[in-house]
PASEBA-1860 file (N, C-alpha, C; in nm, 3 decimals):
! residues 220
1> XXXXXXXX> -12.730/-0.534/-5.248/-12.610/-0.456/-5.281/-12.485/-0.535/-5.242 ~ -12.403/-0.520/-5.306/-12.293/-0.618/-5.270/-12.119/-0.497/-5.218 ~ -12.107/-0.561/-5.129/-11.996/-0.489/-5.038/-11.871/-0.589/-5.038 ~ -11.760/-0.475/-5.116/-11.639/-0.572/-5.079/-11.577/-0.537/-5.004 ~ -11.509/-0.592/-4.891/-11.429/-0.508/-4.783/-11.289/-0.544/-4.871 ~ -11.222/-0.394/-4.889/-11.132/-0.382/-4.950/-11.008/-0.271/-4.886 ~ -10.857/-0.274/-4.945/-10.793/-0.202/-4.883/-10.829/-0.067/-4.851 ~ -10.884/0.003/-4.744/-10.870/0.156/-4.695/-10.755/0.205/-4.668
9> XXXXXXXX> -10.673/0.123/-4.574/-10.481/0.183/-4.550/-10.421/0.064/-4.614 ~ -10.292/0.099/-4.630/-10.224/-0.022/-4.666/-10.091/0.050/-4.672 ~ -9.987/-0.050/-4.618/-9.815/0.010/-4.713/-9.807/0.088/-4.803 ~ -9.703/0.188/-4.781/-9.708/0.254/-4.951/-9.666/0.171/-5.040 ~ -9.530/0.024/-4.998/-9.493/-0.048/-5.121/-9.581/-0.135/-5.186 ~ -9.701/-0.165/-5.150/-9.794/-0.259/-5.220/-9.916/-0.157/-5.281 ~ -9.898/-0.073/-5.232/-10.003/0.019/-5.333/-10.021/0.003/-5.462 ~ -10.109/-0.091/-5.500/-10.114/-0.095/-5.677/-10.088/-0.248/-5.671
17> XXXXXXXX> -10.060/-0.291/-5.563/-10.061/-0.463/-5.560/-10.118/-0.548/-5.524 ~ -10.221/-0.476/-5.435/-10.370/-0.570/-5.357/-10.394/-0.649/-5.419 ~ -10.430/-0.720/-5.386/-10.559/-0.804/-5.419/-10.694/-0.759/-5.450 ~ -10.803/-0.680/-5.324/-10.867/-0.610/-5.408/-10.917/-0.578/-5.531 ~ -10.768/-0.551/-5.592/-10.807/-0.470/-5.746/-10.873/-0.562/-5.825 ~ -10.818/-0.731/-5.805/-10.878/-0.788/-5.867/-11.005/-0.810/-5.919 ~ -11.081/-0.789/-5.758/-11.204/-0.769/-5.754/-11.309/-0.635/-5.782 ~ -11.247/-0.561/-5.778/-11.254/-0.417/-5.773/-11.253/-0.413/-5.956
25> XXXXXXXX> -11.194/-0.462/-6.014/-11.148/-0.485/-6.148/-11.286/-0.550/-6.233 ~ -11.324/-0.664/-6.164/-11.420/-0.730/-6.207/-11.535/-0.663/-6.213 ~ -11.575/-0.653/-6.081/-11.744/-0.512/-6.018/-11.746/-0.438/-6.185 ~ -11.603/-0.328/-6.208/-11.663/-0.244/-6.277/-11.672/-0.305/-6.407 ~ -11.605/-0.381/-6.447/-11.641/-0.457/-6.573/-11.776/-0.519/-6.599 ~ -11.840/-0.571/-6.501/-11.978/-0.627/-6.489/-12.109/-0.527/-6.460 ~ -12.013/-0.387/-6.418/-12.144/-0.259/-6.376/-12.203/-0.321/-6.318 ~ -12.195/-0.420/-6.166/-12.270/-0.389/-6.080/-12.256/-0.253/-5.986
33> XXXXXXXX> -12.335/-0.269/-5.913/-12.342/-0.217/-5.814/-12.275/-0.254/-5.713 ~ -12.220/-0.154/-5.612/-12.142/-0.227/-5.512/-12.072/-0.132/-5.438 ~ -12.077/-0.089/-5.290/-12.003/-0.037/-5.209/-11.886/-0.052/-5.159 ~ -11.746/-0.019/-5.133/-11.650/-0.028/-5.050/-11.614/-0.043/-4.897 ~ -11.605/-0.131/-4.842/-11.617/-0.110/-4.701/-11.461/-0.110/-4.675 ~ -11.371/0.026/-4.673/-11.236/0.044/-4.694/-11.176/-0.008/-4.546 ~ -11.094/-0.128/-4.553/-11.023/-0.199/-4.455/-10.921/-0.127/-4.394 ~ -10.873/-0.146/-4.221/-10.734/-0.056/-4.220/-10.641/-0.166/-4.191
41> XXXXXXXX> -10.572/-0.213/-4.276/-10.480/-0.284/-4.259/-10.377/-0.265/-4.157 ~ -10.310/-0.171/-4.156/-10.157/-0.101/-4.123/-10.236/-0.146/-3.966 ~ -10.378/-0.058/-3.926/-10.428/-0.038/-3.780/-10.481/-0.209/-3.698 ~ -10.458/-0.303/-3.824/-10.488/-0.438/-3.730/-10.643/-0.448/-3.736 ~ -10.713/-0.391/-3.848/-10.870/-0.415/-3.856/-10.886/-0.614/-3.932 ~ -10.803/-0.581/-3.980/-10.849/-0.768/-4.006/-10.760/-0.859/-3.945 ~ -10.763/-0.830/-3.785/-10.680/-0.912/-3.740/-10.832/-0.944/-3.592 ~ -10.881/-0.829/-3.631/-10.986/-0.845/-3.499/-11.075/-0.941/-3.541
49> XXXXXXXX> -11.190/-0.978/-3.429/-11.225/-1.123/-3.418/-11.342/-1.081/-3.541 ~ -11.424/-0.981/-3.534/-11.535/-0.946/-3.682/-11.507/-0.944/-3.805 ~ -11.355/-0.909/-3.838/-11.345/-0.978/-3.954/-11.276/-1.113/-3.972 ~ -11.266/-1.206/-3.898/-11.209/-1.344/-3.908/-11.337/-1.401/-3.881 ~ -11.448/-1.347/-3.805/-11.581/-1.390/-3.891/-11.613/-1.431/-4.039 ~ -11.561/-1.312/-4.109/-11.609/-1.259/-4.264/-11.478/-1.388/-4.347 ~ -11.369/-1.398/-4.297/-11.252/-1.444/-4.348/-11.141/-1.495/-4.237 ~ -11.191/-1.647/-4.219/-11.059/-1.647/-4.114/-10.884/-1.695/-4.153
57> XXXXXXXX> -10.901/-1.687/-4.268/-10.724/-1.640/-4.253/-10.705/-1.506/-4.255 ~ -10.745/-1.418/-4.202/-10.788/-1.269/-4.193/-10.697/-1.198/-4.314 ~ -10.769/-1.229/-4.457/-10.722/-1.177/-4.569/-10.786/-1.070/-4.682 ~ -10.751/-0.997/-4.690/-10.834/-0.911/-4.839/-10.805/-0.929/-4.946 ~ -10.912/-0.948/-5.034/-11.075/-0.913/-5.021/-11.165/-1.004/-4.957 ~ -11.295/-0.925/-4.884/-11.380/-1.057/-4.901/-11.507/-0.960/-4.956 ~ -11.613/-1.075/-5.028/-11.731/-0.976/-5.099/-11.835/-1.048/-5.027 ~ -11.964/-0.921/-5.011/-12.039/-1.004/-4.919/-12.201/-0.930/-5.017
65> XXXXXXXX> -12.256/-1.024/-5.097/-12.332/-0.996/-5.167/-12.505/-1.066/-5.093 ~ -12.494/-0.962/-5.062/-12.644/-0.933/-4.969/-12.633/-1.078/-4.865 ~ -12.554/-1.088/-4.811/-12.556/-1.161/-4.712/-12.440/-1.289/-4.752 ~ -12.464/-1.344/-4.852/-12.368/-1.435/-4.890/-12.188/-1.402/-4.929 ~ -12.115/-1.464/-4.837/-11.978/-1.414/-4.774/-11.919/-1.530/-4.875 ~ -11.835/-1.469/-4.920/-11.702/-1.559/-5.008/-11.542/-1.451/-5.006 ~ -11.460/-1.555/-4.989/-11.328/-1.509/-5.040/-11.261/-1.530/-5.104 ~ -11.133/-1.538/-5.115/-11.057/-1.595/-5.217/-11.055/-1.522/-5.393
73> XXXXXXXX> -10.972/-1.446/-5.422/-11.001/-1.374/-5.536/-11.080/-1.446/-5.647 ~ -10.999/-1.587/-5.679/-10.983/-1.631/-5.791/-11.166/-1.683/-5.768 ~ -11.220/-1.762/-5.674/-11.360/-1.773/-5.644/-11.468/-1.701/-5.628 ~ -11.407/-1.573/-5.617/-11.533/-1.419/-5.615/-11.531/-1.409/-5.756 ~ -11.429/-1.398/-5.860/-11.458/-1.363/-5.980/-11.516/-1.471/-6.041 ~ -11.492/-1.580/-6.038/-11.591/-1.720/-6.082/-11.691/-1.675/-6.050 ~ -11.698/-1.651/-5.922/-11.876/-1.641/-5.860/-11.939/-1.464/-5.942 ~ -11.880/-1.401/-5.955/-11.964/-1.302/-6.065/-11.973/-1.294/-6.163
81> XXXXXXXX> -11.904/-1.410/-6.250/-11.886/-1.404/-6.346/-12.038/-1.494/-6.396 ~ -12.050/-1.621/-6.308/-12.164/-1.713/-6.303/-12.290/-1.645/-6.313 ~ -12.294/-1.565/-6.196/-12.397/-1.475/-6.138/-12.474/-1.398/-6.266 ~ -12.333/-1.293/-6.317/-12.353/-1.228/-6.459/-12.421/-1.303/-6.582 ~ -12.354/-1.384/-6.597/-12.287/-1.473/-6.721/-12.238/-1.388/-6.838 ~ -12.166/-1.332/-6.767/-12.042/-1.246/-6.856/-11.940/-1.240/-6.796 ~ -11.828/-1.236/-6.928/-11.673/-1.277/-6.846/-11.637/-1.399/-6.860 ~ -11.702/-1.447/-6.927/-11.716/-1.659/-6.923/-11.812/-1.655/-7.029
89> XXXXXXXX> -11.762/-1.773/-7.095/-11.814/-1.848/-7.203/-11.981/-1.891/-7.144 ~ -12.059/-1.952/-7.237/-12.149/-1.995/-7.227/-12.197/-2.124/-7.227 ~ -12.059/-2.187/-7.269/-12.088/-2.334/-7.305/-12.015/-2.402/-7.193 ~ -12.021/-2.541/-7.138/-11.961/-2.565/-7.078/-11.809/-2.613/-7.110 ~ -11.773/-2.666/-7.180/-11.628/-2.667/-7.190/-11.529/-2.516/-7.221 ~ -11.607/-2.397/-7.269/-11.572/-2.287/-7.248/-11.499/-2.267/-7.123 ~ -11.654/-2.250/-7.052/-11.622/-2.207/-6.893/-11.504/-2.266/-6.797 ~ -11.497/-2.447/-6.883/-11.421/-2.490/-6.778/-11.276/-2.449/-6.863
97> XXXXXXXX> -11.265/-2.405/-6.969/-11.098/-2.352/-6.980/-11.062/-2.210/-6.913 ~ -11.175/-2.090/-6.898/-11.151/-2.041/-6.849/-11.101/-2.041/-6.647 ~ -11.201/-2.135/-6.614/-11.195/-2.150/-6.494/-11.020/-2.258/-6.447 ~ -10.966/-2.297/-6.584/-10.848/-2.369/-6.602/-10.708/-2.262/-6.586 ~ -10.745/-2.160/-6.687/-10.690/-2.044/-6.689/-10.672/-1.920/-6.545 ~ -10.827/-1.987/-6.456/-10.795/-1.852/-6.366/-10.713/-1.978/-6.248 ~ -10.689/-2.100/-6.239/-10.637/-2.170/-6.190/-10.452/-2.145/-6.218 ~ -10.455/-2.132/-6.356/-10.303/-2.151/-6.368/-10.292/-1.984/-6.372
105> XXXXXXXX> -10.288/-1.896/-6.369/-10.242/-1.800/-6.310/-10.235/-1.760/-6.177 ~ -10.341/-1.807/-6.075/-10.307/-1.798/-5.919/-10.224/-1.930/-5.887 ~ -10.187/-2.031/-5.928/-10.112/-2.142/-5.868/-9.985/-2.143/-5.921 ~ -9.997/-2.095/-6.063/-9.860/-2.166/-6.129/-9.816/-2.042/-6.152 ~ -9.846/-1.941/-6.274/-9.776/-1.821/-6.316/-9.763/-1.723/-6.124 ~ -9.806/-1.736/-6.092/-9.831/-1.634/-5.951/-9.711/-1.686/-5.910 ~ -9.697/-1.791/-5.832/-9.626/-1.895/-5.735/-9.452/-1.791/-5.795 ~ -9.406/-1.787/-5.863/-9.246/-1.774/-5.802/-9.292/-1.596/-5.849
113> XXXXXXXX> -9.379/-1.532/-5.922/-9.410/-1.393/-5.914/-9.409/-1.322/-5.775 ~ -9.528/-1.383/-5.677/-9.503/-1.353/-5.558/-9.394/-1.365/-5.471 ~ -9.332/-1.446/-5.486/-9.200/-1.515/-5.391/-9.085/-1.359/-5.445 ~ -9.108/-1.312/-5.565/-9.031/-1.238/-5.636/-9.031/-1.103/-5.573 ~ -9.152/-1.068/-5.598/-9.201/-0.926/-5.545/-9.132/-0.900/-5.415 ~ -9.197/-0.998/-5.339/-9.151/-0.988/-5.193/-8.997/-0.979/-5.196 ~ -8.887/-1.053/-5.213/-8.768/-1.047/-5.248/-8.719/-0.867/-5.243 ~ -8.823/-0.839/-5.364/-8.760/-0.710/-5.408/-8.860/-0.594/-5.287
121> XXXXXXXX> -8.907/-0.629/-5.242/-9.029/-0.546/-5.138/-8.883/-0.565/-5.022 ~ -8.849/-0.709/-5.017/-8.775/-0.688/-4.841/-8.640/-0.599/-4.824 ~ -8.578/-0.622/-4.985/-8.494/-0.577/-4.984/-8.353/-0.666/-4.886 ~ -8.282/-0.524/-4.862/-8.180/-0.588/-4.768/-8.224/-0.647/-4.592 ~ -8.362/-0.650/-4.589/-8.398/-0.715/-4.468/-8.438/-0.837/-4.470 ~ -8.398/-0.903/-4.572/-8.468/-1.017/-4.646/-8.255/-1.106/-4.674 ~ -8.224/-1.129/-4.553/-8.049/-1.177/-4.589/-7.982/-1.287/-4.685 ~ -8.110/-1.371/-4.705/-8.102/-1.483/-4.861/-8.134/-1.436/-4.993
129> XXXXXXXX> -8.247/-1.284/-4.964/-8.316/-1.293/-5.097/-8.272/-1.217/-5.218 ~ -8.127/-1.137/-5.202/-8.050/-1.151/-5.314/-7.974/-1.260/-5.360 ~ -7.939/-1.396/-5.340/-7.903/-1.553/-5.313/-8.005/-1.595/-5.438 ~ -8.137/-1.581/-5.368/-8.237/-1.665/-5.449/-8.317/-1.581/-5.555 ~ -8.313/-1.444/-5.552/-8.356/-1.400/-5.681/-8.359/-1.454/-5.819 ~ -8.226/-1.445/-5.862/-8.183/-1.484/-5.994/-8.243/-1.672/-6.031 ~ -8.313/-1.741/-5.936/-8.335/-1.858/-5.942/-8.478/-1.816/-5.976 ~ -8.540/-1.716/-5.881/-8.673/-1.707/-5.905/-8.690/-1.612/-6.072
137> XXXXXXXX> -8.640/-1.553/-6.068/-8.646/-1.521/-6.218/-8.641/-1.591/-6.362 ~ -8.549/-1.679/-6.289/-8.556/-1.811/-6.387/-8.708/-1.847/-6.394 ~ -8.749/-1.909/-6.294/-8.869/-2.012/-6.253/-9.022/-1.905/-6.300 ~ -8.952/-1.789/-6.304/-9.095/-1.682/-6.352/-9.070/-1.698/-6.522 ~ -8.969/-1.674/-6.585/-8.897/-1.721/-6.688/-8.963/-1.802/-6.816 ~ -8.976/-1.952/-6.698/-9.040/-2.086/-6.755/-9.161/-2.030/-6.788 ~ -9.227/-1.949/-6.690/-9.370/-1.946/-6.743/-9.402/-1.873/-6.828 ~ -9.303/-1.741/-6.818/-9.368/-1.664/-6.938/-9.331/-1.696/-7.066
145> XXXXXXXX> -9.269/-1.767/-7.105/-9.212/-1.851/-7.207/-9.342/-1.891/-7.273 ~ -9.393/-1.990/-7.150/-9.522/-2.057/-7.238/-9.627/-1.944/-7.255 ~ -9.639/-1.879/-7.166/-9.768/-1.758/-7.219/-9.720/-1.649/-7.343 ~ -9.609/-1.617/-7.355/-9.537/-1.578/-7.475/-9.588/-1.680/-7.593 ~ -9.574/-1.810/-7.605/-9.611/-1.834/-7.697/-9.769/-1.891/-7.722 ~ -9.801/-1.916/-7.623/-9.949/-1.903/-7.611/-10.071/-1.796/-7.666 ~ -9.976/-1.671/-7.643/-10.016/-1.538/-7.693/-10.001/-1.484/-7.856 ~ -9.932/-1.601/-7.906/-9.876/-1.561/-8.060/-10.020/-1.634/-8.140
153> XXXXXXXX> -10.079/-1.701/-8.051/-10.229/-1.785/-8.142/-10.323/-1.720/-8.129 ~ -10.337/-1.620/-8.003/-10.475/-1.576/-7.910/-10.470/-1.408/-7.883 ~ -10.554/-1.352/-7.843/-10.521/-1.203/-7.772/-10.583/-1.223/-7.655 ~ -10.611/-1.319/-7.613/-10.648/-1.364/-7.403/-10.609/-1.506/-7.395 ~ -10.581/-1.518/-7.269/-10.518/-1.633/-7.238/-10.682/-1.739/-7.242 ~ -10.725/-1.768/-7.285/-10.861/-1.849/-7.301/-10.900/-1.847/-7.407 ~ -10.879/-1.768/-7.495/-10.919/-1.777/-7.644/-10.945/-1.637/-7.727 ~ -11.026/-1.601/-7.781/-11.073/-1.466/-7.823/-11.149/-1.358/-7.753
161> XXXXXXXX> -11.209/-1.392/-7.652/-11.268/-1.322/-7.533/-11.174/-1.254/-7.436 ~ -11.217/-1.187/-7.376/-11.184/-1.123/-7.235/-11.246/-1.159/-7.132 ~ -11.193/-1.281/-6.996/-11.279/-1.294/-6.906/-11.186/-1.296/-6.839 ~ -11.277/-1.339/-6.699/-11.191/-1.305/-6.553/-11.081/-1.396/-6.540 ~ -11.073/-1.472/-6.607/-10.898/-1.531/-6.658/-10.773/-1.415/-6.703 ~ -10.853/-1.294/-6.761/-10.735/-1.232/-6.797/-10.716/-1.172/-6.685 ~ -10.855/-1.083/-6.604/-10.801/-1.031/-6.481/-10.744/-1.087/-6.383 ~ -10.736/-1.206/-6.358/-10.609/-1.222/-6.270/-10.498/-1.246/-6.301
169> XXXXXXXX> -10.465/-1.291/-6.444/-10.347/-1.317/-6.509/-10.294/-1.204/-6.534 ~ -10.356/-1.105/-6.535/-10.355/-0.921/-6.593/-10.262/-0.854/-6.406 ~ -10.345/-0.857/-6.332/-10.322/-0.849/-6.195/-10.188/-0.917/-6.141 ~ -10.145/-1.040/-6.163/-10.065/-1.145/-6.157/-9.890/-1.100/-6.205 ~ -9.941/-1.053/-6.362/-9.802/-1.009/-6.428/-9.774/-0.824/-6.382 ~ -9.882/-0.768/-6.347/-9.833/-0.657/-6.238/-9.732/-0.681/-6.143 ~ -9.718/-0.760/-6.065/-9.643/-0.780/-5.956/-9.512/-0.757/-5.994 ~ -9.450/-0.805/-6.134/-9.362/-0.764/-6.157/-9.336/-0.702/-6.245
177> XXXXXXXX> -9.449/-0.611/-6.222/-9.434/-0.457/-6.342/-9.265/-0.370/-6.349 ~ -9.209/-0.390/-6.256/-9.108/-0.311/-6.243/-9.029/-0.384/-6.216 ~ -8.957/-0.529/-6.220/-8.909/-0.590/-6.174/-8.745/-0.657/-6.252 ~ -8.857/-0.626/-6.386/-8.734/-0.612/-6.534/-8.792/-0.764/-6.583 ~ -8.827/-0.827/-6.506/-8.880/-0.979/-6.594/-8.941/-0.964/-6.703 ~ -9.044/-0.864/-6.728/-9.133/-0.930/-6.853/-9.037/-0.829/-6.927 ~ -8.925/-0.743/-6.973/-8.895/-0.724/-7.092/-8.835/-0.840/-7.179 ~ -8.837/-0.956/-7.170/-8.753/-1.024/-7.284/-8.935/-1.094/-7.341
185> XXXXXXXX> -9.033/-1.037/-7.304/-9.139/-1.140/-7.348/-9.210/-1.005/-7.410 ~ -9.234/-0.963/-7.508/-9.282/-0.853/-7.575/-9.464/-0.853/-7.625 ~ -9.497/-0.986/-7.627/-9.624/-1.016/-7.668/-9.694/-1.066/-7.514 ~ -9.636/-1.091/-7.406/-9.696/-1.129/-7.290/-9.671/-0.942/-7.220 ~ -9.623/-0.863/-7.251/-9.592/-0.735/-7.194/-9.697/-0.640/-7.304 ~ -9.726/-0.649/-7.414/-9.828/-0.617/-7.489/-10.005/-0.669/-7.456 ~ -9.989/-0.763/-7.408/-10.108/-0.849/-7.372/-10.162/-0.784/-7.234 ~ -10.059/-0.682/-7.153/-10.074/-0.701/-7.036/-10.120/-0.559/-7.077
193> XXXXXXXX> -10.026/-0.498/-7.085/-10.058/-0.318/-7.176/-10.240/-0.329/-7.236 ~ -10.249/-0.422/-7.315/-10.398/-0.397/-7.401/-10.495/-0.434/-7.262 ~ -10.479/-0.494/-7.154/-10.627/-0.540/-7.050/-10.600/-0.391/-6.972 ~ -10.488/-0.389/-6.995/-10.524/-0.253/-6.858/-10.540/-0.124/-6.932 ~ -10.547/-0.124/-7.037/-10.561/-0.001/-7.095/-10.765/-0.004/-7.111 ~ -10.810/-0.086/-7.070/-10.952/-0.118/-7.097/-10.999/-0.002/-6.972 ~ -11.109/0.082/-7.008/-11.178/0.150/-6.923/-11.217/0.106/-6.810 ~ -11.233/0.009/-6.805/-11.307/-0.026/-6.645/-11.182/-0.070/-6.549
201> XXXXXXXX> -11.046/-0.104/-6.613/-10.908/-0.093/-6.515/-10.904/0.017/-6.483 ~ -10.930/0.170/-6.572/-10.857/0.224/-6.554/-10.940/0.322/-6.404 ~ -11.123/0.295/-6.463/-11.144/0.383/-6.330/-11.185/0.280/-6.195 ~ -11.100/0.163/-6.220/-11.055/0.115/-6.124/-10.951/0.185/-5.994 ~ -10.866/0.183/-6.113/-10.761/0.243/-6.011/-10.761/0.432/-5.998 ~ -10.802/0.448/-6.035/-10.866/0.628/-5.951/-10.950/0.578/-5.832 ~ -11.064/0.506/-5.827/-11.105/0.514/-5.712/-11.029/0.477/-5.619 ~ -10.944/0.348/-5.627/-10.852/0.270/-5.545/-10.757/0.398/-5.504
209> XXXXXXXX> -10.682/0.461/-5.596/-10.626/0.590/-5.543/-10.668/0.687/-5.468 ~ -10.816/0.763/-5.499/-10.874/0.842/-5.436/-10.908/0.756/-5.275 ~ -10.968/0.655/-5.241/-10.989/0.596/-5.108/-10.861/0.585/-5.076 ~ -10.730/0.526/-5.102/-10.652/0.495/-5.018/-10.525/0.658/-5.010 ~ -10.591/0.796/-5.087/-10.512/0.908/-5.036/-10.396/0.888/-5.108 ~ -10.397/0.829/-5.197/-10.254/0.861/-5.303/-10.261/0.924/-5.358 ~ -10.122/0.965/-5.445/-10.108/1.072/-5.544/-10.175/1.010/-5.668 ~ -10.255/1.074/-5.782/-10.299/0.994/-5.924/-10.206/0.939/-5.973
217> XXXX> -10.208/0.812/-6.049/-10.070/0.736/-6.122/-10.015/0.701/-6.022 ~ -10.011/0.694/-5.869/-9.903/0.610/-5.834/-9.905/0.473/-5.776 ~ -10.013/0.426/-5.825/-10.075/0.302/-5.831/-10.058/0.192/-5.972 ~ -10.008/0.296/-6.091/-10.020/0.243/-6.234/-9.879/0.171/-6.228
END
C-alpha cells in the first residue's frame, strides 16, 4: 500500500497550493491505492527528527510505497508513472520529452511563479516585494509567451496525451490563479481550465478539503 504523508494542517493562504496535490493528483489518476498520513505543519510535525528521517529537508510530500521512500514531487510522479506505465509514453524518446517537460515546469516556468506568489502571500511584510513584483511578472511573462504558443500546435505540453507533465505544469500555473498573470495568455488559461476540469483533479481536491477542514471550493 503506498502512503503519502501529506498536508493535515497547513496556513489558510496556501490552501489549494501544496505540493501534495501534485501527488495526490497523480494516485487518483493512476487508481492506485493509497492512504494519507495527514502532516501537521502549522504544529512543527516535519520539523521533528522522524520525519527528517522520511525527508531531510523536512518537506511535503513524501510517498512511501511499501517501504521504498522518495521525495521530491517532480520524481514521485516519474516514479508512478514508470511503475504504472501510464501518464508517459511508451517509447523512449516519448518518455524522455515528457520527463523534459516535467523538468521545465518545476525549474523554469515555476522559478519566478513561486518568487511571485510569495510576494503576493507576504504582502506588506515583505518591504521590497512591491519593488520587485512588476519585474517578476515580466519574467513569468517570458514564459507564458512560449507555452501560449506552444499550446496553439498541441492540447498538453508533450504532445497529444495527458501525462504527469501536465500535472505539474497544471499545479505550477495555479500559483498564480489569482494573481492576474495568466489573463493576457487565453490558450495557456484554457489549457489549464481543461486538466483541472478532469475528474480525478476534481475528487482530488474534496478530499484535500474534507482532511484539511475547509469550506468546499475554497481550495479551487
Amino acid at each position: 500500500m503506498i502512503t503519502l504523508y501529506g498536508f493535515g494542517r497547513v496556513h489558510s493562504k496556501v490552501v489549494g497550493l501544496t505540493r501534495d496535490l501534485r501527488v495526490l493528483w497523480a494516485l487518483e489518476e493512476l487508481e492506485l491505492p493509497y492512504r494519507v498520513h495527514g502532516v501537521d505543519h502549522p504544529a512543527g510535525e516535519t520539523r521533528g527528527e522522524a520525519y527528517r528521517q522520511l525527508n531531510p529537508f523536512c518537506q511535503v510530500p513524501v510517498l512511501d510505497d511499501d517501504g521504498f521512500v522518495l521525495t521530491e514531487t517532480g520524481a514521485i510522479l516519474l516514479y508512478l508513472a514508470e511503475k504504472t506505465g501510464r501518464l508517459m509514453p511508451t517509447d523512449f524518446q516519448g518518455r524522455a520529452q515528457v520527463t523534459r517537460w516535467c523538468f521545465a515546469a518545476l525549474t523554469t516556468v515555476e522559478l519566478p511563479m513561486s518568487q511571485l506568489i510569495m510576494v503576493d502571500l507576504l504582502g506588506d511584510s515583505d518591504p521590497t516585494g512591491a519593488q520587485r513584483r512588476p519585474g517578476l511578472v515580466k519574467y513569468a511573462e517570458h514564459h507564458l509567451t512560449t507555452l501560449e504558443d506552444l499550446l496553439r500546435e498541441r492540447p498538453y505540453v508533450a504532445g497529444e496525451a495527458f501525462t504527469v507533465a501536465d500535472i505539474l505544469m497544471t499545479t505550477v500555473l495555479r500559483e498564480v490563479r489569482n494573481a492576474g498573470v495568466l489573463e493576457g495568455f487565453p490558450r495557456v488559461s484554457a489549457y489549464r481550465e481543461r486538466c483541472e476540469a478532469r475528474p480525478a483533479w476534481r475528487r482530488t481536491l474534496e478530499a484535500y478539503e474534507q482532511r484539511l477542514g475547509v469550506t468546499a471550493g475554497s481550495a479551487r
